[in-house]
DONU-281264 format. One record per residue: residue number from 1; x, y, z of N, C-alpha, C in turn. Coordinates in pm, whole numbers, padded with zeros to 5 digits. Layout:
N
R  seq     npx     npy     npz    capx    capy    capz     cpx     cpy     cpz
R  NUM       X       Y       Z       X       Y       Z       X       Y       Z
...
***
This chain:
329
R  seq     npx     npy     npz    capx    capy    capz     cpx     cpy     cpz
R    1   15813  -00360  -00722   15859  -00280  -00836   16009  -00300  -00854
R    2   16014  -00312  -00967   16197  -00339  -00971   16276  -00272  -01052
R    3   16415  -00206  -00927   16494  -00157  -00929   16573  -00145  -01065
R    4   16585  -00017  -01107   16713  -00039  -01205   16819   00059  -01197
R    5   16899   00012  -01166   17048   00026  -01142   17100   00074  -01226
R    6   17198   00199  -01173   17214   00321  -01279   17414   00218  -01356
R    7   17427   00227  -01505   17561   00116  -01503   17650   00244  -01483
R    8   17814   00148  -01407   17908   00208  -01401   18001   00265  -01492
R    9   18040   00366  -01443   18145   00438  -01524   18267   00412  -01503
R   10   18310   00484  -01623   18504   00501  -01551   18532   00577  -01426
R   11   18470   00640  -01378   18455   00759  -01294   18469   00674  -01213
R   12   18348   00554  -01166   18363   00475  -01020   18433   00398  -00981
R   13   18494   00361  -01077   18634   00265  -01087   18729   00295  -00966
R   14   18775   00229  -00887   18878   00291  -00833   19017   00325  -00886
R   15   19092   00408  -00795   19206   00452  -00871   19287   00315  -00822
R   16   19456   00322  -00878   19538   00272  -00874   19596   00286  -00746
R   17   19601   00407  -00675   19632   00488  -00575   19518   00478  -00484
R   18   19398   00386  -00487   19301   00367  -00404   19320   00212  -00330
R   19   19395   00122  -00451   19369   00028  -00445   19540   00009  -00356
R   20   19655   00089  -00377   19775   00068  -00302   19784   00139  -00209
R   21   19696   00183  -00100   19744   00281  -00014   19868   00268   00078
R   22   19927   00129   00111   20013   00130   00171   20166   00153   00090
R   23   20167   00080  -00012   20253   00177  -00098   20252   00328  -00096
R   24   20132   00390  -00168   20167   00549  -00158   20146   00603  -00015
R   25   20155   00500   00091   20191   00574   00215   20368   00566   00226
R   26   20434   00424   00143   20577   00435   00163   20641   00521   00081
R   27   20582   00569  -00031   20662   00635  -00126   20639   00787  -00066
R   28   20524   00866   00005   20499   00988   00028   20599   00994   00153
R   29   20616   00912   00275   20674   00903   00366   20763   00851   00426
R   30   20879   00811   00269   21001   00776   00294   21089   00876   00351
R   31   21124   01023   00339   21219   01105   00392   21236   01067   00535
R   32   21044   01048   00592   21096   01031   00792   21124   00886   00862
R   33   21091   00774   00719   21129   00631   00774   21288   00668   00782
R   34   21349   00696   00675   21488   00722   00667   21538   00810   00775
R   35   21474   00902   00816   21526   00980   00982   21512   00909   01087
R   36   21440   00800   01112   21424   00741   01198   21493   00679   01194
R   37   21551   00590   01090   21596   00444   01038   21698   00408   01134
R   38   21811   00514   01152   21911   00474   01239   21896   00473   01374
R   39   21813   00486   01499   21776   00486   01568   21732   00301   01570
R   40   21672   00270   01531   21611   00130   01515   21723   00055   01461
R   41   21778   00065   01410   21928   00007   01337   22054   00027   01470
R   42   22058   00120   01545   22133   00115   01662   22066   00016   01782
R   43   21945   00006   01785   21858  -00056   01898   21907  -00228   01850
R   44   21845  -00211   01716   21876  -00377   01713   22024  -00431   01683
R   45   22090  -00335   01664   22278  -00411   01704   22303  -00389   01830
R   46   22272  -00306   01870   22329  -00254   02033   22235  -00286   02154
R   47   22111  -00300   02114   22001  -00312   02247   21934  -00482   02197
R   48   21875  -00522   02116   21799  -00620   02100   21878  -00726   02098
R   49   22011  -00712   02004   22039  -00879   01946   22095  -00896   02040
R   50   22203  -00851   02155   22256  -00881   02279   22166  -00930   02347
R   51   22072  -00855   02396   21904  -00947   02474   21926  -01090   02437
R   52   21919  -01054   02321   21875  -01227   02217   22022  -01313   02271
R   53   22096  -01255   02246   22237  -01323   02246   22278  -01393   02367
R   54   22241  -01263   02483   22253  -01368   02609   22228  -01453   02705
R   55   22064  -01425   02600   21982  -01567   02623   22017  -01699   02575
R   56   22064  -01645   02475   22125  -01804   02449   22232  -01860   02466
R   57   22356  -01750   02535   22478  -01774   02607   22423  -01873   02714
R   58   22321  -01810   02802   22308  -01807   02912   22315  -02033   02897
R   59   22235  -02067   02759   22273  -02213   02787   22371  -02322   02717
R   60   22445  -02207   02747   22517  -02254   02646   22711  -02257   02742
R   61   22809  -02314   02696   22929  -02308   02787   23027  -02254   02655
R   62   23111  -02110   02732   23168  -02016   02542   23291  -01962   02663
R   63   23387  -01978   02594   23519  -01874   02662   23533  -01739   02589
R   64   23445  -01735   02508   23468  -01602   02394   23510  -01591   02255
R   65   23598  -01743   02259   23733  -01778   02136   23692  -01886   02057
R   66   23682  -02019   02161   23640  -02136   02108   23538  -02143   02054
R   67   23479  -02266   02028   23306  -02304   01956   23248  -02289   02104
R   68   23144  -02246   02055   23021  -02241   02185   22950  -02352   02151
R   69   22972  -02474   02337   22924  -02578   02338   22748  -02548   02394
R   70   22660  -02600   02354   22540  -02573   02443   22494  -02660   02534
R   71   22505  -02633   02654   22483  -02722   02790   22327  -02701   02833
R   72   22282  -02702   02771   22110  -02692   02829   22071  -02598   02957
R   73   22026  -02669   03074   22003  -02553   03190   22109  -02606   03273
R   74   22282  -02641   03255   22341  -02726   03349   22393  -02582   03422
R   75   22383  -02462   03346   22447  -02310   03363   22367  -02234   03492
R   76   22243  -02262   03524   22142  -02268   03594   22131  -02335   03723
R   77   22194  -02522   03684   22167  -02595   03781   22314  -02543   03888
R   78   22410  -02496   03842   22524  -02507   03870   22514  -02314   03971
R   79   22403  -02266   03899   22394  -02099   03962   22310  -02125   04062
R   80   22242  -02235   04079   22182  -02265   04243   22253  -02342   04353
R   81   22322  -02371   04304   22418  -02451   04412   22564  -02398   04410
R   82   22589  -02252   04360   22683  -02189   04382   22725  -02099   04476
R   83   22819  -02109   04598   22776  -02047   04668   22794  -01933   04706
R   84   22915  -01905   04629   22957  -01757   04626   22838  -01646   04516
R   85   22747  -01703   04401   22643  -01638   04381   22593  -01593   04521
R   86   22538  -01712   04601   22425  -01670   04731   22517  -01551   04803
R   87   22637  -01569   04799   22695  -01466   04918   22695  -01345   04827
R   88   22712  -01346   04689   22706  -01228   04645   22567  -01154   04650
R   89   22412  -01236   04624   22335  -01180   04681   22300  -01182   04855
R   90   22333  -01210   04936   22329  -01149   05051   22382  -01050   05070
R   91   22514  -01038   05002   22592  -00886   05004   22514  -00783   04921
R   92   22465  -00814   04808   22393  -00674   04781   22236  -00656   04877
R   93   22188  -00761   04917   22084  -00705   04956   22101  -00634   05135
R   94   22242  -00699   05143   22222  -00573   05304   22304  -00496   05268
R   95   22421  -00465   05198   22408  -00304   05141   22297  -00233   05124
R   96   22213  -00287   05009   22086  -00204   05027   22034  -00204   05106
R   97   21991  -00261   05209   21893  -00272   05345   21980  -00127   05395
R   98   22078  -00148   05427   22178  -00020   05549   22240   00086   05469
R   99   22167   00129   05311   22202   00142   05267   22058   00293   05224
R  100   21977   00173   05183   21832   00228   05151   21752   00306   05251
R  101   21745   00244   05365   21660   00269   05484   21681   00398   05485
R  102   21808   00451   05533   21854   00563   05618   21848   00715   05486
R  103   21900   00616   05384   21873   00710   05286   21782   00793   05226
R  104   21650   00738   05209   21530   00730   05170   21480   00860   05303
R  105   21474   00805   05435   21432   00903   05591   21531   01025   05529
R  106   21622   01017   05465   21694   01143   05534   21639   01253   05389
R  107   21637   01183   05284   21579   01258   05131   21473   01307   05162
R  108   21387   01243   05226   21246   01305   05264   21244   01413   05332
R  109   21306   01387   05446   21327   01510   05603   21407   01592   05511
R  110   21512   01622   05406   21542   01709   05291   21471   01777   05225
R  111   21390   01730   05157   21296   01750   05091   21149   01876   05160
R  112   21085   01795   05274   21051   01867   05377   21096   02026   05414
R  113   21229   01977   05417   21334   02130   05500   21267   02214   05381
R  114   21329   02176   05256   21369   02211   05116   21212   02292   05095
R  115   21119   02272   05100   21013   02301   05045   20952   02417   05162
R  116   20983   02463   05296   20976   02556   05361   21020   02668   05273
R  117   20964   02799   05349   20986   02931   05329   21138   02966   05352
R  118   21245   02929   05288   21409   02968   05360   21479   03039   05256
R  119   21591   03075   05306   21666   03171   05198   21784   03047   05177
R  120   21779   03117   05041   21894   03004   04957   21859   02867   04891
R  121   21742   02879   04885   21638   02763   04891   21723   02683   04764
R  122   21727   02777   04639   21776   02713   04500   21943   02684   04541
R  123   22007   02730   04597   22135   02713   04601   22141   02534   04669
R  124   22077   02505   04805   22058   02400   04846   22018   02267   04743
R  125   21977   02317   04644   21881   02221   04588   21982   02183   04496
R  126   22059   02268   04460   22208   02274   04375   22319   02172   04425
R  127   22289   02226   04578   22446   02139   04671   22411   01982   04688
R  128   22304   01980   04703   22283   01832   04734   22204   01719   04624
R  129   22221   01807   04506   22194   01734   04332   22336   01685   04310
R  130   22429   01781   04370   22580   01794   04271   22644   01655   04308
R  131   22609   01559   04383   22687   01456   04448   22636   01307   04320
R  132   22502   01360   04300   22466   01267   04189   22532   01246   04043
R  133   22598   01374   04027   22625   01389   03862   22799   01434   03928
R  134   22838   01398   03999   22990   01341   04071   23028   01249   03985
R  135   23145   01206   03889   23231   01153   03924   23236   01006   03972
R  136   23148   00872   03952   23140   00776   04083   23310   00758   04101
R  137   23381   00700   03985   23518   00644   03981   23578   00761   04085
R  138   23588   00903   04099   23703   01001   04181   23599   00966   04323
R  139   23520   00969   04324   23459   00970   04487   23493   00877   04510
R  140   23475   00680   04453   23561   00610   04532   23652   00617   04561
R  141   23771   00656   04493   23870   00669   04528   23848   00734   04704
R  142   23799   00898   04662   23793   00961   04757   23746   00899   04918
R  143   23664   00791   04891   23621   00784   05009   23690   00677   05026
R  144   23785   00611   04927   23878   00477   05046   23952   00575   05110
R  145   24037   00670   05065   24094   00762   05152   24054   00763   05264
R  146   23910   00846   05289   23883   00894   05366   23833   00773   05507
R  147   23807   00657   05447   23758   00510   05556   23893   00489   05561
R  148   24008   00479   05503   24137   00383   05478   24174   00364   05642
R  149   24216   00211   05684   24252   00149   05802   24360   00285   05913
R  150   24429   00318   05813   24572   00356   05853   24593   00471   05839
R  151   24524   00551   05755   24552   00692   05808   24372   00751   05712
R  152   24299   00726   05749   24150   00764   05691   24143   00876   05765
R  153   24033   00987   05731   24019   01105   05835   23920   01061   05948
R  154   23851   00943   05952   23725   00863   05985   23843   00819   06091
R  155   23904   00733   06097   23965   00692   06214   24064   00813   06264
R  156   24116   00886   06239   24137   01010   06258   24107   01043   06324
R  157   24007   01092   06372   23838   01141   06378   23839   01025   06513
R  158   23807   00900   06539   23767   00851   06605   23904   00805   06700
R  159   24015   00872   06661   24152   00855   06765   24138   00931   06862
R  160   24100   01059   06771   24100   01179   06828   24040   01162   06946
R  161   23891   01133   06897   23787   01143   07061   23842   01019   07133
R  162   23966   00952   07153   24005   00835   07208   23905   00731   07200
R  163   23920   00680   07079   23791   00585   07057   23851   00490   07000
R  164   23888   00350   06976   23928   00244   06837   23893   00246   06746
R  165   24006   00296   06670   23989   00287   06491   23928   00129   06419
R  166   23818   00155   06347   23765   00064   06308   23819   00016   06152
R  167   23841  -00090   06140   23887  -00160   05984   23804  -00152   05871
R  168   23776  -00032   05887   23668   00004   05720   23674  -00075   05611
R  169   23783  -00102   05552   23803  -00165   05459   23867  -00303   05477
R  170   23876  -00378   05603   23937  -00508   05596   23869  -00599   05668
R  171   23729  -00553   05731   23650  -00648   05761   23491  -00653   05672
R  172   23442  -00765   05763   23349  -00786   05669   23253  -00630   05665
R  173   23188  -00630   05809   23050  -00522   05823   23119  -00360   05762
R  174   23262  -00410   05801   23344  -00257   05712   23269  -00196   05619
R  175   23354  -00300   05572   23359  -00270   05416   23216  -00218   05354
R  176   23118  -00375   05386   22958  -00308   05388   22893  -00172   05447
R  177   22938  -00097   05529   22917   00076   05574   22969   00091   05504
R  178   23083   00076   05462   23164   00176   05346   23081   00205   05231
R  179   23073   00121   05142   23015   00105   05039   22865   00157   05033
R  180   22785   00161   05134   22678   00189   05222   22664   00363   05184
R  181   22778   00393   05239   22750   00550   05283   22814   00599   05145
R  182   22887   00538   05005   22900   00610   04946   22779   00617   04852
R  183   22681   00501   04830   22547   00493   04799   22464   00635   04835
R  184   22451   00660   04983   22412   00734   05094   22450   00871   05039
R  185   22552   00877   05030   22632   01027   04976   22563   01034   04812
R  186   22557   00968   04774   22526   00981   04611   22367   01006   04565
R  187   22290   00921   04633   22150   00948   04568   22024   01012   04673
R  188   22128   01017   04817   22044   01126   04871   21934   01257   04827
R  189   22033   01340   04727   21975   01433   04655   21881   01402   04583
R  190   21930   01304   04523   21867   01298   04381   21718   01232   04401
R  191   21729   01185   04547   21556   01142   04597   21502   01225   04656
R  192   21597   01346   04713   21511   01443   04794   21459   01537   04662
R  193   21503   01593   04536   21440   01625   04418   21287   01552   04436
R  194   21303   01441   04414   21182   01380   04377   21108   01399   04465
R  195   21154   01401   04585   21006   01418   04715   20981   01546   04661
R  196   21038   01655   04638   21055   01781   04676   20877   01800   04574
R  197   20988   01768   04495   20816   01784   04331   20685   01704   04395
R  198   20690   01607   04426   20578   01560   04509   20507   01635   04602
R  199   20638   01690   04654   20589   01758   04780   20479   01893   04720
R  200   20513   01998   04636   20505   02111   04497   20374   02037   04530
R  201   20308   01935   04474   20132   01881   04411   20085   01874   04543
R  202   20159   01886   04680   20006   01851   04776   19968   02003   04789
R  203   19824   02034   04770   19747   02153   04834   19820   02202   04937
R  204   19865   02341   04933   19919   02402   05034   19769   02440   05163
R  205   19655   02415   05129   19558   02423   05228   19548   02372   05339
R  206   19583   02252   05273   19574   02081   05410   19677   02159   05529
R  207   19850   02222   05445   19912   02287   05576   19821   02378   05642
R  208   19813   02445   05595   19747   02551   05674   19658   02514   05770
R  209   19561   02439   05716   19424   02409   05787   19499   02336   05908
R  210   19570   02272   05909   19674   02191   06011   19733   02283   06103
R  211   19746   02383   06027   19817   02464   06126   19746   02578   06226
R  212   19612   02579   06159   19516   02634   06206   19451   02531   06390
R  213   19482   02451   06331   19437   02350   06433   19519   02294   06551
R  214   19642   02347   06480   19740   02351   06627   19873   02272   06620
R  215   19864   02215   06483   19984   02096   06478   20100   02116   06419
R  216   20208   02013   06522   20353   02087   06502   20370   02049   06355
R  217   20533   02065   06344   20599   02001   06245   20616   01867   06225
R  218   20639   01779   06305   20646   01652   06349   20468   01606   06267
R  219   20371   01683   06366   20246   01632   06341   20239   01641   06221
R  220   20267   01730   06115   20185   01770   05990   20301   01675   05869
R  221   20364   01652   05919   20520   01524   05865   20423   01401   05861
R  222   20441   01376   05939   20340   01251   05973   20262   01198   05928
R  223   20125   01272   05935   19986   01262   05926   19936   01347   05795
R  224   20017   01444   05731   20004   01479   05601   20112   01448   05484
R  225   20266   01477   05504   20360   01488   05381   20343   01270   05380
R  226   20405   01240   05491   20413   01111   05454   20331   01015   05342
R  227   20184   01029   05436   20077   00969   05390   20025   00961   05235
R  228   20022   01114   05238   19983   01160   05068   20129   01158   04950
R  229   20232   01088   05025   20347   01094   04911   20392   00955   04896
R  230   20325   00840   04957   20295   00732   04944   20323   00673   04839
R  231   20266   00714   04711   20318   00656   04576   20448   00729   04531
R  232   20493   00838   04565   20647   00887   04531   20696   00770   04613
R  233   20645   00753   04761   20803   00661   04846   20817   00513   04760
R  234   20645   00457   04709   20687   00316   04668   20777   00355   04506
R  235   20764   00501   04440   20861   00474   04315   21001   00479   04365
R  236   21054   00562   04479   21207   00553   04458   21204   00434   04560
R  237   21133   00357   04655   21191   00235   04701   21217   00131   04604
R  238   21173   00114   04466   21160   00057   04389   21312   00053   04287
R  239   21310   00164   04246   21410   00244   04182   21530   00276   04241
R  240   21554   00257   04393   21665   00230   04476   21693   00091   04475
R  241   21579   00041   04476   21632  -00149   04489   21694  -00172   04362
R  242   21626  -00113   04269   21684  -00150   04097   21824  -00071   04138
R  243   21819  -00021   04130   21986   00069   04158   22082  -00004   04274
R  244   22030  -00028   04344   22138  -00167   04466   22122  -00295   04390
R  245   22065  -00335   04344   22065  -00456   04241   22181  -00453   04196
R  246   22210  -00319   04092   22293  -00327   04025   22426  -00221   04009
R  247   22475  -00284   04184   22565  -00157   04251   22701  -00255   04155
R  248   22777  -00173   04127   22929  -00286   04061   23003  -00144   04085
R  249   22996  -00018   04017   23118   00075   04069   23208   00097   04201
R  250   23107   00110   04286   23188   00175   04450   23227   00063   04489
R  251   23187  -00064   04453   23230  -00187   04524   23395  -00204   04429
R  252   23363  -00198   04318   23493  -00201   04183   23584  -00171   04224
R  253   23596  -00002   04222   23634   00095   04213   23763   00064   04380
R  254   23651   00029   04456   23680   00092   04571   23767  -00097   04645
R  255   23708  -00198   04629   23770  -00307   04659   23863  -00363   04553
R  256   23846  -00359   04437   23874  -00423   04306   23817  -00526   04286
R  257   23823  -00650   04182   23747  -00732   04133   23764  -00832   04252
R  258   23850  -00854   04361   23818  -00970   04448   23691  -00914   04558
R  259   23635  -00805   04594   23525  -00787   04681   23583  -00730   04790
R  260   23716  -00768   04841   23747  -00751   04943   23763  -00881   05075
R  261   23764  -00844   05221   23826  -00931   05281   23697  -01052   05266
R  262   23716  -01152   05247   23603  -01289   05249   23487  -01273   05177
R  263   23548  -01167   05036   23406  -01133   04949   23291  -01018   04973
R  264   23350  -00987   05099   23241  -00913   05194   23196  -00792   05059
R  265   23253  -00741   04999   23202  -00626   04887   23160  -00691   04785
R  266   23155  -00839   04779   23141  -00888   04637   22954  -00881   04633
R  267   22922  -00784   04502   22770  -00779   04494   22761  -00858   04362
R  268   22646  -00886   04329   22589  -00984   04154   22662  -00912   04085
R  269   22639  -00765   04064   22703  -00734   03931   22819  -00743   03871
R  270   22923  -00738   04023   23101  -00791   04037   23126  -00912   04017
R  271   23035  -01007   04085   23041  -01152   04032   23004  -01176   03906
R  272   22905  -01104   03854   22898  -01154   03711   22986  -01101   03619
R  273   23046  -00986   03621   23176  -00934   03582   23320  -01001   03594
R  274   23338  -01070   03715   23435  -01191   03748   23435  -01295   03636
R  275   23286  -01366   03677   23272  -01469   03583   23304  -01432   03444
R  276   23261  -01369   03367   23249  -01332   03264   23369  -01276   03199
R  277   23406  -01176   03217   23555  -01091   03196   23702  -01108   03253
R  278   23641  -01183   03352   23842  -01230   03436   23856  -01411   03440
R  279   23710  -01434   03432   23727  -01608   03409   23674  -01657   03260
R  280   23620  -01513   03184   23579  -01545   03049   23549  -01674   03045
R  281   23395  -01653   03104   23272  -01794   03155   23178  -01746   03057
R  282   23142  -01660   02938   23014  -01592   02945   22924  -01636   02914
R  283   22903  -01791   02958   22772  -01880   02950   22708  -01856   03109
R  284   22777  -01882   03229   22759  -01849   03328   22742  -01718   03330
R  285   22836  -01583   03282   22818  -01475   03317   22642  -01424   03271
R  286   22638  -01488   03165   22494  -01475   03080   22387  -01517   03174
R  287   22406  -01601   03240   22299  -01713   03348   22265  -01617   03476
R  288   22385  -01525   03504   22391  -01434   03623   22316  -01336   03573
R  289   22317  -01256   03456   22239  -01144   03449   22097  -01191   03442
R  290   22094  -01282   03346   21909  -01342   03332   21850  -01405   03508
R  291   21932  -01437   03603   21909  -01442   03772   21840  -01326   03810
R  292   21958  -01233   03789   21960  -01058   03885   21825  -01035   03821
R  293   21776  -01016   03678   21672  -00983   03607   21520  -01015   03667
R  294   21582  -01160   03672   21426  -01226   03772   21422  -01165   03927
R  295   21458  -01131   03997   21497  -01069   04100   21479  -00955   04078
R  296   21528  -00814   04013   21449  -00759   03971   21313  -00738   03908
R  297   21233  -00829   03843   21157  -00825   03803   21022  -00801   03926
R  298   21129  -00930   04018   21012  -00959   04139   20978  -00838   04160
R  299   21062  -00740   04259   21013  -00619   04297   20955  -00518   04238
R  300   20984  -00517   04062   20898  -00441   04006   20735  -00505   04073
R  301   20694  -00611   03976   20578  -00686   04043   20511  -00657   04170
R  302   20620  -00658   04289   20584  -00610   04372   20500  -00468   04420
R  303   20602  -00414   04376   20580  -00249   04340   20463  -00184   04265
R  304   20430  -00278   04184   20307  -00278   04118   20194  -00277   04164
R  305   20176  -00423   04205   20118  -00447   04326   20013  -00343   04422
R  306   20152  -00323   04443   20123  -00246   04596   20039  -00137   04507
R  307   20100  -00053   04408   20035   00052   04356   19870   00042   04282
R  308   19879  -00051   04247   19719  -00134   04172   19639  -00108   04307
R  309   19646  -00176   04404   19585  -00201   04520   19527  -00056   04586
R  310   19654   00023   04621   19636   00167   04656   19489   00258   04523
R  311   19509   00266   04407   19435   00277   04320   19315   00221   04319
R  312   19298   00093   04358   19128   00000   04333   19081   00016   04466
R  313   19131   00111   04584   19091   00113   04688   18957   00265   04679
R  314   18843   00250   04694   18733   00315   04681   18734   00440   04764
R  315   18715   00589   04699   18770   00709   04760   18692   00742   04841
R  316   18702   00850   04926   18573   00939   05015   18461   00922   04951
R  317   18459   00996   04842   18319   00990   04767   18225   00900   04729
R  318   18301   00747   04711   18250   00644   04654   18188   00581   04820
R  319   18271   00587   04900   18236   00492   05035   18104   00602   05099
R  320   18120   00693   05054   17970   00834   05154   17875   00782   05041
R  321   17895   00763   04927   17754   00706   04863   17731   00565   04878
R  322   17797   00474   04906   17763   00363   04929   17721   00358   05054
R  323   17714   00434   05173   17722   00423   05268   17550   00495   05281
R  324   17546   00605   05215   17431   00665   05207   17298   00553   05126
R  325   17295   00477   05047   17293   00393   04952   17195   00298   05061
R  326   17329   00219   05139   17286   00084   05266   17150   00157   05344
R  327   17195   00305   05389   17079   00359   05505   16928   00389   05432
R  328   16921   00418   05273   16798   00392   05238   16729   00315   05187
R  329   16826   00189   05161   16779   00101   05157   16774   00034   05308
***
């Protein structure tokens, strides 16, 4: 039997406004493109085209003034066989090593204290934030004072108990504690915060039940806060390395732009600041940040990693049914 089809009207026609929706989406919702606008207009003068820019410094040879010649990867070949780069990364990475380690143990065992039943609890949490939002430029100062060869309160201090004043600032391993402990002094807090909130999400039961069972402080450290805060320790080990990566103040501040005695303070970010601003290289200086970047990147990766792995690892529940699963079959 065949169909007959009712004819169209004006009615089914589409509108004008059916057929442009992305127009009358720009014309109804121009007031908040325009609130936004400058936000995205600051990103791409101030955040993007620099990205862009010093990628292509990076192959290129520019004093700042002249024509920028472009040298292909010679900016590269010349950053692997440089050797004060390598010493500048050996110097940041055992700052951070003697730097990180001790820091990280002591934020935690903070954190720990911090989250007990004590009086003054908020005041503490106050005293040992306040070192983070310090000042870096007056604390270096403060603490060459306080290391200084010749009259520091540190050798002071170690006359006193008839001991040899040590050259804080004029040898190599000096200088590296120095710089070390003002790291140490600075983001202590600001990682024991973070355990602290970590600490806030574990079940206050697990203590108890622990404590029901007989176990000290030591034990329930151990075998409970550690274990279960696992993914807090791999974010600030992560986020400390990114932050020693890119130590340049206390070393600045506190040696000036030569590093100190045989470079010993010189970290990437001072060297690439050298290069760049006192030898106005910024084809090389460009080559140094896109280095540090890959180097950073690694340990993100890393960090990742590790966290993916922890995650795809199969919980109580999944391994008692698989396990239940094998025995009836």
């Amino acid at each position: 039997m065949a169909t007959i089809e009712r004819p169209r009207t004006v009615a089914d026609e589409p509108s004008v406004d059916e057929l442009r929706p992305r127009q009358r989406g720009l014309k109804q919702y121009w007031p908040q493109y325009v609130a936004i606008a400058p936000f995205y207009l600051l990103f791409l003068v101030f955040g993007l085209f620099p990205i862009l820019f010093s990628i292509f410094l990076s192959f290129t040879d520019w004093d700042g003034i002249g024509p920028i010649k472009f040298v292909g990867l010679a900016q590269y070949a010349y950053l692997v066989a440089d050797p004060r780069f390598w010493n500048a990364v050996g110097n940041t990475f055992i700052i951070w090593i003697i730097s990180t380690v001790p820091m990280l143990f002591l934020a935690l065992v903070i954190a720990f204290l911090l989250h007990q039943n004590i009086r003054f609890k908020s005041a503490y949490r106050l005293a040992f934030f306040v070192p983070n939002v310090t000042s870096m430029v007056a604390m270096a100062i403060v603490f060459g004072s306080v290391f200084s060869d010749s009259f520091g309160l540190v050798n002071s201090a170690l006359t006193a108990l008839n001991a040899e004043p040590v050259a804080w600032l004029s040898s190599s391993w000096g200088i590296k504690i120095t710089i070390a402990a003002i790291v140490i002094w600075r983001w202590t807090g600001y990682n024991a915060i973070i355990y602290l909130a970590g600490l806030q999400s574990i079940p206050t039961e697990l203590y108890d039940a622990a404590k029901v069972d007989g176990a000290n402080t030591w034990q329930i450290f151990s075998t409970i806060t550690v274990p279960l805060l696992r993914p807090v320790i791999l974010f600030t080990v992560i986020t400390s390395t990114v932050g020693g990566l890119g130590l340049f103040t206390e070393p600045q501040i506190l040696l000036g732009n030569s590093g100190g005695t045989d470079e010993a303070g010189m970290t990437i970010v001072l060297y690439q600041y050298n290069q760049a601003f006192t030898q106005f290289d910024f084809g090389y200086g460009s080559a140094i940040a896109w280095a540090l970047f890959v180097i950073a990147s690694v340990f993100a990766v890393i960090n990742w990693r590790l966290v993916r792995e922890r995650d795809n690892r199969p919980g109580p529940a999944h391994r008692t049914s698989t396990t239940q699963a094998e025995v009836e079959a």
